[in-house]
C-alpha positions in Angstrom: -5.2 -44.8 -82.0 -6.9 -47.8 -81.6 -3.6 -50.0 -80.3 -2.8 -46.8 -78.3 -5.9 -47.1 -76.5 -6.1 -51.1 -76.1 -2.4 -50.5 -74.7 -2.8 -47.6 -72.6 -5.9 -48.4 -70.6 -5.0 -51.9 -68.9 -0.9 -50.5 -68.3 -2.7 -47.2 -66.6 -4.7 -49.1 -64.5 -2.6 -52.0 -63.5 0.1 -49.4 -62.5 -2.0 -47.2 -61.0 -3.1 -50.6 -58.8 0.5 -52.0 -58.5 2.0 -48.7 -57.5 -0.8 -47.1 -54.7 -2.5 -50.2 -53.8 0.2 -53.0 -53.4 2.5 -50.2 -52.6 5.2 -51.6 -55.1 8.1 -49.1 -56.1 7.5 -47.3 -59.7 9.3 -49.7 -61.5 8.5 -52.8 -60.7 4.6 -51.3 -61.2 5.7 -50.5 -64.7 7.0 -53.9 -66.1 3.7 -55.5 -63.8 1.5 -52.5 -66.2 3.5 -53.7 -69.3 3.2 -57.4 -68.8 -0.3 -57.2 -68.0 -1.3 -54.7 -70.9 -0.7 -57.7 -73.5 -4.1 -59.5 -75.4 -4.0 -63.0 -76.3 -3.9 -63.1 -80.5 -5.7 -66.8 -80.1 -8.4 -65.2 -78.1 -9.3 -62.1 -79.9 -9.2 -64.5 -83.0 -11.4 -67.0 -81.7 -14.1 -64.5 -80.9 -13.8 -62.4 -84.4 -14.5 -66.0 -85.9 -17.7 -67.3 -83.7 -18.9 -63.7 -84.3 -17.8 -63.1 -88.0 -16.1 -59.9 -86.9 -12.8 -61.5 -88.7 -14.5 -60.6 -92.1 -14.9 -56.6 -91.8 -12.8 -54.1 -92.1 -12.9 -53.2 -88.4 -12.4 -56.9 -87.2 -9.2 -56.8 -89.4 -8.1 -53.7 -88.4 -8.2 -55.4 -84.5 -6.5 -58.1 -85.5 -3.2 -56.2 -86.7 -3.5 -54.2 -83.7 -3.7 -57.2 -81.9 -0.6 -59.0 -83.3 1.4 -55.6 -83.4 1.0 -55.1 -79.5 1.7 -58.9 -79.1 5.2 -58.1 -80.8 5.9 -54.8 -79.4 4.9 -55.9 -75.8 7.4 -58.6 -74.9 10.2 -56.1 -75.8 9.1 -53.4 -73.5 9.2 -55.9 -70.9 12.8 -56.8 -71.8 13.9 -53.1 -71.7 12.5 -52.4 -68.8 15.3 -54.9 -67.2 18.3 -52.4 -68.4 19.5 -49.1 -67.2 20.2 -46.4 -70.2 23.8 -47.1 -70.4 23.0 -50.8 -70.7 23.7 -52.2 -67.1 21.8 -54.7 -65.7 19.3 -53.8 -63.1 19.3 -55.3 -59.5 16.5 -57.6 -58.8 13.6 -55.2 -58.9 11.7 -57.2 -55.8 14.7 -57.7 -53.2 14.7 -55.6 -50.9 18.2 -53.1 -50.3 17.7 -52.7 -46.7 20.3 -54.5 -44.3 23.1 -53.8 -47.0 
């Protein structure tokens, strides 16, 4: 629940901002939500060790959570390049107008 949570909110809001704010198209607001949904493991360690969260159940619990977003997050990235039936797809920010 926890990682679902820590993923969720920043890829909501940074699509949310990506697709009505800057006006970008739904997928390129997607991998901009997925890219910027991701925690820095030397970070969230750094802070559970000045603060001796590190030590307690909860500060270890974060810390997998942590590292298992880390790994899952680069791959949604890389899907998010590829069409169901495994095509490439064009660039996401050129523009097809004047084709």
């Amino acid at each position: 629940m926890l990682g679902a949570i820590g993923f969720a909110a920043p890829f909501g809001l940074v699509l949310a901002v990506a697709r009505f704010l800057f006006r970008w198209d739904l997928h390129a607001a997607q991998i901009a939500g997925i890219a910027l949904s991701t925690t820095s493991v030397a970070v969230v360690y750094a802070v559970m060790v000045e603060t001796g969260l590190n030590e307690t159940p909860l500060g270890k619990m974060t810390l997998v959570v942590v590292v298992i977003l880390t790994a899952i997050i680069p791959t949604l990235v890389a899907q998010s390049f590829f069409e169901p039936k495994g095509k490439e797809r064009e660039a996401i920010f050129v523009s097809k107008e004047g084709e």
